[in-house]
PDB file with one MODEL, atoms N, CA, C and O in Angstrom:
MODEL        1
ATOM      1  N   UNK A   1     -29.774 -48.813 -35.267  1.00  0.00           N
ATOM      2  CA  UNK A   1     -31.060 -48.237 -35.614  1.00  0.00           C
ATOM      3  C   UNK A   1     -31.858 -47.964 -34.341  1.00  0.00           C
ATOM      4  O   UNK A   1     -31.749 -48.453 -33.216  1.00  0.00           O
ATOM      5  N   UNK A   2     -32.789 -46.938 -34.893  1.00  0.00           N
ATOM      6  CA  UNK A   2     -33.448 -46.688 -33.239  1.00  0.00           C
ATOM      7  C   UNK A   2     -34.655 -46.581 -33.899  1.00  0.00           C
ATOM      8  O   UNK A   2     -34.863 -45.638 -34.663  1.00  0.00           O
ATOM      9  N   UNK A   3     -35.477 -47.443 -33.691  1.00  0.00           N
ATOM     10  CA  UNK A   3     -37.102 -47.262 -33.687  1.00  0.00           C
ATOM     11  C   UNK A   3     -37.669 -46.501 -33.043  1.00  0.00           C
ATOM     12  O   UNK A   3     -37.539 -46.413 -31.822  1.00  0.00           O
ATOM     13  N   UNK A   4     -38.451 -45.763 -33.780  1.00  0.00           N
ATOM     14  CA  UNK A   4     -39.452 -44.969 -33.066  1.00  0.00           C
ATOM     15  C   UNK A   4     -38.798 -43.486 -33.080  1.00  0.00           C
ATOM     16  O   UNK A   4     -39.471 -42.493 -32.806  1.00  0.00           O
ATOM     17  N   UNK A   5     -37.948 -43.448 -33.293  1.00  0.00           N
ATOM     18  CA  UNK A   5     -37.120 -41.850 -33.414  1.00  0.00           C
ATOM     19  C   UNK A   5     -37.060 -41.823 -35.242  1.00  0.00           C
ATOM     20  O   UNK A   5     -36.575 -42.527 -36.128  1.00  0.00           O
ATOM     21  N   UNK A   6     -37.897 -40.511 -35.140  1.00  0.00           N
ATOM     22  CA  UNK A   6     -37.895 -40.797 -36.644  1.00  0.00           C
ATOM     23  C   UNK A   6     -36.485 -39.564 -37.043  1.00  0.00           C
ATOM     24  O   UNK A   6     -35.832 -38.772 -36.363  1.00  0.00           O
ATOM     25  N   UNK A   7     -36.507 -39.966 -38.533  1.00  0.00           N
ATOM     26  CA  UNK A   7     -35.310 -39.383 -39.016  1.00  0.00           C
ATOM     27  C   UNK A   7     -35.261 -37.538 -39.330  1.00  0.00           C
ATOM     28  O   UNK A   7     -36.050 -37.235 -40.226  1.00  0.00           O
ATOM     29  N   UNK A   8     -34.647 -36.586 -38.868  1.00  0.00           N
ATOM     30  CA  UNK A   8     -34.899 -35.412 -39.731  1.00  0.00           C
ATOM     31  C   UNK A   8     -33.445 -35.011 -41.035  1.00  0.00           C
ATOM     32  O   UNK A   8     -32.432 -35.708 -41.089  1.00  0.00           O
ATOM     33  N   UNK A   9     -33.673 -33.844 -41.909  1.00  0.00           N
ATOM     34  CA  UNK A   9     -33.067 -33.823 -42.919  1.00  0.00           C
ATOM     35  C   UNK A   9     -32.295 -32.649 -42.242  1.00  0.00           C
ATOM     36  O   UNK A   9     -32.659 -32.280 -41.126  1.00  0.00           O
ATOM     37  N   UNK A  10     -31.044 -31.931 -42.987  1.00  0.00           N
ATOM     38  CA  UNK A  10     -30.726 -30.869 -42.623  1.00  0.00           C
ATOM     39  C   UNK A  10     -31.209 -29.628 -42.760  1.00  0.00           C
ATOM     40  O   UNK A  10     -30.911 -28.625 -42.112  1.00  0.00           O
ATOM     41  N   UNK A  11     -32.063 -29.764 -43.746  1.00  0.00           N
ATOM     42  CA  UNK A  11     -33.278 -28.788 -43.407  1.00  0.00           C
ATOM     43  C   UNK A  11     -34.640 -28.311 -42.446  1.00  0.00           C
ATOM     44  O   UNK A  11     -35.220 -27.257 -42.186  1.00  0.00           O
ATOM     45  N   UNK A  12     -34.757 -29.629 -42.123  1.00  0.00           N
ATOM     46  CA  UNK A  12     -35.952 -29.777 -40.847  1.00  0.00           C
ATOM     47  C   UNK A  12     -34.672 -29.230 -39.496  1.00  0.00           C
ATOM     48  O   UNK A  12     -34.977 -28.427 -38.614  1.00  0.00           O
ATOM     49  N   UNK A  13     -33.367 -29.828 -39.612  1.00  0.00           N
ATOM     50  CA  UNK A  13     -32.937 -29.267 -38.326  1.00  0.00           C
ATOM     51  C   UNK A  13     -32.560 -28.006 -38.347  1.00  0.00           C
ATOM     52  O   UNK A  13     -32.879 -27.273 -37.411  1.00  0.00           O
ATOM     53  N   UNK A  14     -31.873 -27.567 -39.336  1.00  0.00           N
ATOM     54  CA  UNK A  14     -32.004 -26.053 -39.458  1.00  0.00           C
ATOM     55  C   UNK A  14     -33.221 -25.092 -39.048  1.00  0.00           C
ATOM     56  O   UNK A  14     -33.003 -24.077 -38.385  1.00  0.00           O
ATOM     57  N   UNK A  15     -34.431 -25.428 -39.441  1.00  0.00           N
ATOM     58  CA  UNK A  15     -35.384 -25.331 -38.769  1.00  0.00           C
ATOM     59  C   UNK A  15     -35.791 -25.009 -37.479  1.00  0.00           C
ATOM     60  O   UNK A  15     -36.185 -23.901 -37.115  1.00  0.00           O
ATOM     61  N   UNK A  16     -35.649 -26.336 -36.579  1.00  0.00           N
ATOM     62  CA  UNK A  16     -35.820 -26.417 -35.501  1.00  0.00           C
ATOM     63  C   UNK A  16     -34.722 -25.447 -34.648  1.00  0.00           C
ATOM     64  O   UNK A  16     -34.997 -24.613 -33.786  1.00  0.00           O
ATOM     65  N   UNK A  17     -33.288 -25.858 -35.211  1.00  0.00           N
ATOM     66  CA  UNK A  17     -32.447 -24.685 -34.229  1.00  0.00           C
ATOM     67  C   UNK A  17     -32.056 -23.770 -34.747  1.00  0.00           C
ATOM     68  O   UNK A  17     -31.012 -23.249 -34.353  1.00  0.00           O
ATOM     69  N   UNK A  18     -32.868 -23.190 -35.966  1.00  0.00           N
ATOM     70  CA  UNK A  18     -33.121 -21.573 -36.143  1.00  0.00           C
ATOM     71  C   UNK A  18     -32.110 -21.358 -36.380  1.00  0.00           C
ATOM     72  O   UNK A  18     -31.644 -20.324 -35.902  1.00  0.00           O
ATOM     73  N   UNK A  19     -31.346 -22.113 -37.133  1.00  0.00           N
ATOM     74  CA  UNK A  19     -29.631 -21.970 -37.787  1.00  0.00           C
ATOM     75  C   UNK A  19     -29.709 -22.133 -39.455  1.00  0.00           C
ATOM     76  O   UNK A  19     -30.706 -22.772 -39.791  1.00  0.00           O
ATOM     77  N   UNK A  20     -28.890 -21.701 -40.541  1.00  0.00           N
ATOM     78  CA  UNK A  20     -28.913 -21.858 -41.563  1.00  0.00           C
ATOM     79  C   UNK A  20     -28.484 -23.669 -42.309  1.00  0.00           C
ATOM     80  O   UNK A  20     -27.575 -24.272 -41.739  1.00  0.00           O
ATOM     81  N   UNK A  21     -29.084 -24.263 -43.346  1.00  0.00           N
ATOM     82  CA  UNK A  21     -28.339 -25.025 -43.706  1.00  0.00           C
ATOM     83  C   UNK A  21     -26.880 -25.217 -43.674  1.00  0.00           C
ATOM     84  O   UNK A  21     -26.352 -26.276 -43.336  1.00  0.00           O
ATOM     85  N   UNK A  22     -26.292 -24.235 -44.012  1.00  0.00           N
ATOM     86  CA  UNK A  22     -24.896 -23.965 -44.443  1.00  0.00           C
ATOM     87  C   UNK A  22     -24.208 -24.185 -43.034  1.00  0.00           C
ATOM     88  O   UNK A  22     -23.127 -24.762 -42.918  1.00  0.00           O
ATOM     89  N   UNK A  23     -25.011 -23.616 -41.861  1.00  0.00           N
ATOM     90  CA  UNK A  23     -24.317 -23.438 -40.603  1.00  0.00           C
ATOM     91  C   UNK A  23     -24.285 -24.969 -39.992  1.00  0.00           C
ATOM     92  O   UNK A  23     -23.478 -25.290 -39.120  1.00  0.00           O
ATOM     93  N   UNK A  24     -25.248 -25.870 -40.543  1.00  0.00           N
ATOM     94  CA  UNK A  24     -25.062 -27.254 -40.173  1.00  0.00           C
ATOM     95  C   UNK A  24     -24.054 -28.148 -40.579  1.00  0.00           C
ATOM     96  O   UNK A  24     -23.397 -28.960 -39.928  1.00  0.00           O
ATOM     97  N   UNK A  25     -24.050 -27.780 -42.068  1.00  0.00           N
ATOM     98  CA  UNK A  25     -23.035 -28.466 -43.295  1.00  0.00           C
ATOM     99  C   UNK A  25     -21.653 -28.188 -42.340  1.00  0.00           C
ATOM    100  O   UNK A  25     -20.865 -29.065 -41.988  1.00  0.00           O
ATOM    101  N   UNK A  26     -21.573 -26.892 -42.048  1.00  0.00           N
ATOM    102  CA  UNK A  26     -20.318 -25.772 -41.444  1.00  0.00           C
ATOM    103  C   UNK A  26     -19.762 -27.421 -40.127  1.00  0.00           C
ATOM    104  O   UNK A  26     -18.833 -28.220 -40.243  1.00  0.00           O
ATOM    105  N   UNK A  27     -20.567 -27.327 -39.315  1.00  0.00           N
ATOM    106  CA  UNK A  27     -20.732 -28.073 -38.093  1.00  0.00           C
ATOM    107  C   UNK A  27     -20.174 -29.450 -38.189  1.00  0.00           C
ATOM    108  O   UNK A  27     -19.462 -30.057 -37.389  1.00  0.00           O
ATOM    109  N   UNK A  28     -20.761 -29.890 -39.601  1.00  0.00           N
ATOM    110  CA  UNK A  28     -20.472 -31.219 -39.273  1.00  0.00           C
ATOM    111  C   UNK A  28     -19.286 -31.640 -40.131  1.00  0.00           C
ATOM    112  O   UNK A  28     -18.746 -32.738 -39.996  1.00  0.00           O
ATOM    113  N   UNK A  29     -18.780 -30.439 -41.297  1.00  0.00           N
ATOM    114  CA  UNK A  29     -17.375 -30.687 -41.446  1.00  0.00           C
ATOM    115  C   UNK A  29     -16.343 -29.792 -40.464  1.00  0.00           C
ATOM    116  O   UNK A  29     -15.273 -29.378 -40.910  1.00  0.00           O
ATOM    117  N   UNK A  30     -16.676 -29.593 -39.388  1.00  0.00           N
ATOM    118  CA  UNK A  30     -15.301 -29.142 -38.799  1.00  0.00           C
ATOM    119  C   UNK A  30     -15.451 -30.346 -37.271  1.00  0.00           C
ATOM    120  O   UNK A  30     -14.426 -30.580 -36.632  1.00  0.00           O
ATOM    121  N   UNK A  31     -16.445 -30.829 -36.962  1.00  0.00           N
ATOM    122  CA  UNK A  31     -16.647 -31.652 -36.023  1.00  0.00           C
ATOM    123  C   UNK A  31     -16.338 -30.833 -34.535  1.00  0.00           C
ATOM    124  O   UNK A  31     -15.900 -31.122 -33.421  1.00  0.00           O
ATOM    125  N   UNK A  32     -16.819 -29.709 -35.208  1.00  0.00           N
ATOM    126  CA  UNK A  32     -16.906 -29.050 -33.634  1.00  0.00           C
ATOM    127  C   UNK A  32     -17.474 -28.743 -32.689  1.00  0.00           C
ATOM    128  O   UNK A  32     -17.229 -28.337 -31.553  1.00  0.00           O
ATOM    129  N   UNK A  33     -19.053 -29.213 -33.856  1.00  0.00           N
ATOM    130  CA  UNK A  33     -20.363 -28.559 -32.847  1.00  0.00           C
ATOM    131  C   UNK A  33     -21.701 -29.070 -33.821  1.00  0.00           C
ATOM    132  O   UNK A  33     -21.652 -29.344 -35.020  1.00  0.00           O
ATOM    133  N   UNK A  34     -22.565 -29.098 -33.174  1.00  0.00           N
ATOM    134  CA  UNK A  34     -23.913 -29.256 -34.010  1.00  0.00           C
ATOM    135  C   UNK A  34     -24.301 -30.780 -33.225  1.00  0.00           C
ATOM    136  O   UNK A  34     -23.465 -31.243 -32.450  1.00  0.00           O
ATOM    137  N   UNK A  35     -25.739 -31.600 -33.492  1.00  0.00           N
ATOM    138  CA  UNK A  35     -26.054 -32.484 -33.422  1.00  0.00           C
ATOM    139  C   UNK A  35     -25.303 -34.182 -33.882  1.00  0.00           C
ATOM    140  O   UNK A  35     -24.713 -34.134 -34.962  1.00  0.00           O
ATOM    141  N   UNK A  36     -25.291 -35.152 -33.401  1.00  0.00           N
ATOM    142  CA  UNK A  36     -24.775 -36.190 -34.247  1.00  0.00           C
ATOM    143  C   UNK A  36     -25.471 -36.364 -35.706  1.00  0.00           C
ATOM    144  O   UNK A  36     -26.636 -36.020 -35.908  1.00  0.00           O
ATOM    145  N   UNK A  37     -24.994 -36.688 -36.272  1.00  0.00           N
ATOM    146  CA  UNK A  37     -25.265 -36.788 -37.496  1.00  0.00           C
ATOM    147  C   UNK A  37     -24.858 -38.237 -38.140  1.00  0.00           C
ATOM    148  O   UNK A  37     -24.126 -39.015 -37.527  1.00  0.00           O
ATOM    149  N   UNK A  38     -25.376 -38.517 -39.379  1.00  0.00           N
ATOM    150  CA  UNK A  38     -25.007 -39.943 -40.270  1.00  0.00           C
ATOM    151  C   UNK A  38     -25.499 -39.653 -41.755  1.00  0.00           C
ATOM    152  O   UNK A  38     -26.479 -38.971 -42.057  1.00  0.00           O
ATOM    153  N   UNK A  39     -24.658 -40.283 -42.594  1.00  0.00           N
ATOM    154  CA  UNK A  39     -25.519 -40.479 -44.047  1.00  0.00           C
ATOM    155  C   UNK A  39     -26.114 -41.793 -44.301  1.00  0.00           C
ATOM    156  O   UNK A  39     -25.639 -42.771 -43.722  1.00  0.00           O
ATOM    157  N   UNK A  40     -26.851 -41.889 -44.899  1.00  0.00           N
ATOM    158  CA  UNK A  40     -27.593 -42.632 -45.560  1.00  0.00           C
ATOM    159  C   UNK A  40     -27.580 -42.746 -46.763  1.00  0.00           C
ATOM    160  O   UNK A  40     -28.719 -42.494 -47.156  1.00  0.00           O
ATOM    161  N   UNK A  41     -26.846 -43.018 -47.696  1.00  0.00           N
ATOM    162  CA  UNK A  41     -26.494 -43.106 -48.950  1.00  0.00           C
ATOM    163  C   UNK A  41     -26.025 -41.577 -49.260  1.00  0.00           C
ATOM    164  O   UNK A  41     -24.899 -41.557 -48.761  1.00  0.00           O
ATOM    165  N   UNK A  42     -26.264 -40.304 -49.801  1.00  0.00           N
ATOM    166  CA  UNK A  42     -25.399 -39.068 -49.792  1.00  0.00           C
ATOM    167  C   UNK A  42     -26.023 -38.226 -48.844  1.00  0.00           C
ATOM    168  O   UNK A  42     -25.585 -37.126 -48.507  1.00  0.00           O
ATOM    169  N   UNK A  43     -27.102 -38.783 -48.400  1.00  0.00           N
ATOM    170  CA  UNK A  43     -28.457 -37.661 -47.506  1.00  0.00           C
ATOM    171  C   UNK A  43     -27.748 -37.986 -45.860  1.00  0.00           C
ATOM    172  O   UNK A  43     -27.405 -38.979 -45.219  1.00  0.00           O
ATOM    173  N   UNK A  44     -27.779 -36.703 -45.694  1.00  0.00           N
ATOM    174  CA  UNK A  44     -27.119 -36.390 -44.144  1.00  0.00           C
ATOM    175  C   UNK A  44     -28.552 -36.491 -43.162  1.00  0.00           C
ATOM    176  O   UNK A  44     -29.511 -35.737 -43.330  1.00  0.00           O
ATOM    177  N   UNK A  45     -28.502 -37.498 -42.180  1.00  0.00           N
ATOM    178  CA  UNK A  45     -29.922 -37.453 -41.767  1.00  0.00           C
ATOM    179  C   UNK A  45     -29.276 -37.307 -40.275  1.00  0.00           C
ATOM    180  O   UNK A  45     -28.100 -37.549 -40.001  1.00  0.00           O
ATOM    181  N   UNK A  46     -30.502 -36.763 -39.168  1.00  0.00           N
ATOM    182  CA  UNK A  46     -29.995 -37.078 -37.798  1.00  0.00           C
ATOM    183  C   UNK A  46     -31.259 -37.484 -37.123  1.00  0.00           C
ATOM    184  O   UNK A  46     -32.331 -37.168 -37.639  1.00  0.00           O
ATOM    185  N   UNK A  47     -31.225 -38.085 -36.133  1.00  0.00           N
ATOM    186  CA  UNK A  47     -32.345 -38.708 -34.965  1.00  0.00           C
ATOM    187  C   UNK A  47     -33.232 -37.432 -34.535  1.00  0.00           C
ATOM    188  O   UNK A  47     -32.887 -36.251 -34.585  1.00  0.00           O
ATOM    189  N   UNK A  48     -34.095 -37.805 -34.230  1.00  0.00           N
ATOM    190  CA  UNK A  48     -35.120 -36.418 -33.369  1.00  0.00           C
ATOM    191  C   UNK A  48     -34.218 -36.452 -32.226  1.00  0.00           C
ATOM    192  O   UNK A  48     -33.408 -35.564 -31.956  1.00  0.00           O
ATOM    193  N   UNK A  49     -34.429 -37.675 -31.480  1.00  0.00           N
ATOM    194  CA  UNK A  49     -33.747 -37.274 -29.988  1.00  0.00           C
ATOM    195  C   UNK A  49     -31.937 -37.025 -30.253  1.00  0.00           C
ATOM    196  O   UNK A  49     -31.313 -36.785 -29.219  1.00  0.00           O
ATOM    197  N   UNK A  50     -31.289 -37.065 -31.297  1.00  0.00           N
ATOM    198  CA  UNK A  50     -29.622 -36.625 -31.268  1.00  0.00           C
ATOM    199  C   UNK A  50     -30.184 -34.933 -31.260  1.00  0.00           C
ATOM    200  O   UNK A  50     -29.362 -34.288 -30.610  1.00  0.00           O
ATOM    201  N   UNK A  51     -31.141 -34.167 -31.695  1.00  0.00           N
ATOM    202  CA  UNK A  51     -31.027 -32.917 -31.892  1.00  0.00           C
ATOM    203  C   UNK A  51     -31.598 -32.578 -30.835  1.00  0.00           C
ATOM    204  O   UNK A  51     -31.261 -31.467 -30.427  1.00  0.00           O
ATOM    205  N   UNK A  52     -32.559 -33.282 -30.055  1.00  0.00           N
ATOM    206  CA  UNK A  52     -32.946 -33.164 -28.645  1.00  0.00           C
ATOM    207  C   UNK A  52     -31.793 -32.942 -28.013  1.00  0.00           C
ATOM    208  O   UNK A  52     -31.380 -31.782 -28.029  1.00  0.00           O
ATOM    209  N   UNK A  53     -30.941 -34.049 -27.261  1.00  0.00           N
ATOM    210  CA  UNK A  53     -29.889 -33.887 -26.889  1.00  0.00           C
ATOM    211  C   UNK A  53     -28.848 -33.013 -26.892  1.00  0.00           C
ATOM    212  O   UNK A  53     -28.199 -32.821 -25.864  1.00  0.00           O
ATOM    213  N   UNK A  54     -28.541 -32.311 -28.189  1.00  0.00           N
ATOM    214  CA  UNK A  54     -27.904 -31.317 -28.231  1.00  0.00           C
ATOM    215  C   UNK A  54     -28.754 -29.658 -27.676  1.00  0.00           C
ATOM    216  O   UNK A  54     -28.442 -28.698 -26.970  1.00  0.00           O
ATOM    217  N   UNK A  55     -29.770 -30.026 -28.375  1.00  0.00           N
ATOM    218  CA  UNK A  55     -30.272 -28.617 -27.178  1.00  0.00           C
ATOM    219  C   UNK A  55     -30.160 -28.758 -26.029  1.00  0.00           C
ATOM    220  O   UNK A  55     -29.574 -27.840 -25.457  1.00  0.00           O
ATOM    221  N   UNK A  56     -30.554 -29.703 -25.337  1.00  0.00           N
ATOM    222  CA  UNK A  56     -30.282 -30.094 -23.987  1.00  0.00           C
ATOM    223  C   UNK A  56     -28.979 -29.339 -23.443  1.00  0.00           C
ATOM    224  O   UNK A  56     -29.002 -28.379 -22.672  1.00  0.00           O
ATOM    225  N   UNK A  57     -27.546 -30.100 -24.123  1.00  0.00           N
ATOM    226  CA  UNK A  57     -26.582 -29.758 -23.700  1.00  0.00           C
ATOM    227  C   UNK A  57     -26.192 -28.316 -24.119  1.00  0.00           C
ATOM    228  O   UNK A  57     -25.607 -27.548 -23.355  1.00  0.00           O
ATOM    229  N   UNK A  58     -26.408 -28.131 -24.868  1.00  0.00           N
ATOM    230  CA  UNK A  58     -26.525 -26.371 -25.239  1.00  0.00           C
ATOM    231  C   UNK A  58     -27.401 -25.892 -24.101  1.00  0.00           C
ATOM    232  O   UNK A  58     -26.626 -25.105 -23.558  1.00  0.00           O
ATOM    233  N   UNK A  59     -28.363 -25.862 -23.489  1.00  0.00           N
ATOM    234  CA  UNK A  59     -29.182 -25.113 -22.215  1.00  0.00           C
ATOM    235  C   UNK A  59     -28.568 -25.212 -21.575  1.00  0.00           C
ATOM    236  O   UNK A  59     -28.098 -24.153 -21.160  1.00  0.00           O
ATOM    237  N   UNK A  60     -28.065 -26.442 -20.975  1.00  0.00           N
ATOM    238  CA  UNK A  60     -26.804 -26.570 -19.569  1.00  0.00           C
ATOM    239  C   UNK A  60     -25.721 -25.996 -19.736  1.00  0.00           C
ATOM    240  O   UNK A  60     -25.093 -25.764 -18.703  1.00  0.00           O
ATOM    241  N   UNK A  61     -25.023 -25.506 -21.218  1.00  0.00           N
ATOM    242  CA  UNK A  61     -23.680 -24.988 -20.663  1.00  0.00           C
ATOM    243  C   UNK A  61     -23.937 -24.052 -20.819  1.00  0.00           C
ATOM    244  O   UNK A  61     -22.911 -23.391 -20.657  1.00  0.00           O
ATOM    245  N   UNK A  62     -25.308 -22.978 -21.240  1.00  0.00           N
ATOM    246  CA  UNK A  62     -25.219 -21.673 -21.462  1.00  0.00           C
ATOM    247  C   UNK A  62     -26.541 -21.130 -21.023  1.00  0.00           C
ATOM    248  O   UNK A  62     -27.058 -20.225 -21.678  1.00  0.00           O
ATOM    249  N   UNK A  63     -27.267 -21.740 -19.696  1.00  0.00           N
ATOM    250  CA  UNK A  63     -28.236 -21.391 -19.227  1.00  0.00           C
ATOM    251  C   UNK A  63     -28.121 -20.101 -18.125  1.00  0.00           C
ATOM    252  O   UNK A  63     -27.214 -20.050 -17.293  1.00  0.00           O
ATOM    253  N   UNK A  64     -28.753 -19.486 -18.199  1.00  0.00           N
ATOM    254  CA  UNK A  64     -28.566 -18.032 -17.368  1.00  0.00           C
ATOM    255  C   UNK A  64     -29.257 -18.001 -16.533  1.00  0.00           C
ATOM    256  O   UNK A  64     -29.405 -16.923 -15.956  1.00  0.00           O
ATOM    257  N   UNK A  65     -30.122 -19.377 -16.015  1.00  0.00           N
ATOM    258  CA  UNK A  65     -30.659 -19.523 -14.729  1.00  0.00           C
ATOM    259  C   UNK A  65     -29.933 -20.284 -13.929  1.00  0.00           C
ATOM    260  O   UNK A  65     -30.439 -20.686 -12.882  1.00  0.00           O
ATOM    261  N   UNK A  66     -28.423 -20.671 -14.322  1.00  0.00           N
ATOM    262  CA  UNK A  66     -27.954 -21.755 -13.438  1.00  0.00           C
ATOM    263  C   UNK A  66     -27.516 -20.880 -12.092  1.00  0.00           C
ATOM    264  O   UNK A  66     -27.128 -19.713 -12.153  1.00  0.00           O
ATOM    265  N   UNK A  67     -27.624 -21.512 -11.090  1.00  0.00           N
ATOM    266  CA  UNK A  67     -26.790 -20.882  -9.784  1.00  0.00           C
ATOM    267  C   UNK A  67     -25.610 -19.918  -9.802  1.00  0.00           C
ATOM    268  O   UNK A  67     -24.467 -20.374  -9.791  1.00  0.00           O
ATOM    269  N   UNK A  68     -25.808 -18.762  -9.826  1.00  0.00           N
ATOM    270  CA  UNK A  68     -24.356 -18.075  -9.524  1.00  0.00           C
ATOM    271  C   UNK A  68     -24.053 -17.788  -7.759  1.00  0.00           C
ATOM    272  O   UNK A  68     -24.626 -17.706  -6.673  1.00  0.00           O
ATOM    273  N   UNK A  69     -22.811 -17.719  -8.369  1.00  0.00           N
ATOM    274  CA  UNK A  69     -21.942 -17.437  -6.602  1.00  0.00           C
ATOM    275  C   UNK A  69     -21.987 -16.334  -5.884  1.00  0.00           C
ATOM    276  O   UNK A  69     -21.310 -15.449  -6.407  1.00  0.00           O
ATOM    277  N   UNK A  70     -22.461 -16.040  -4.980  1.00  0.00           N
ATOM    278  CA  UNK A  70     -22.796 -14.589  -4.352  1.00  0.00           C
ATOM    279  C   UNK A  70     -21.511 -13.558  -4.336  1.00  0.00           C
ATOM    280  O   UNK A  70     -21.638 -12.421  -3.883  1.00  0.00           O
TER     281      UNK A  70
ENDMDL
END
């Protein structure tokens, strides 16, 4: 458990990364991509900071300000 990180639904994260429900559901049964995730009795919940994190790492591998090579 992590105090203080409150919980969002797959709708609040859909939300936030401007992706469809379906495209989350998609994500977390092929385990290929999307935020960590957990259930809680049938409700798929994830951390604020697990969906933090994944934007994070989504900016770093596909940021278009990183250094290119002359």
């Amino acid at each position: 458990m992590r105090p203080n990180d409150p919980l969002l639904t797959i709708p609040e994260v859909a939300e936030i990364l401007r992706v469809t429900p379906e495209t989350l559901r998609y994500w977390r049964m092929t385990g290929m991509d999307g935020p960590e995730s957990f259930k809680i009795g049938r409700r798929v919940v994830y951390y604020t900071s697990s969906v933090a994190e994944y934007v994070a790492k989504q900016e770093a591998a596909t940021s278009s300000s990183r250094e290119r090579s002359p």
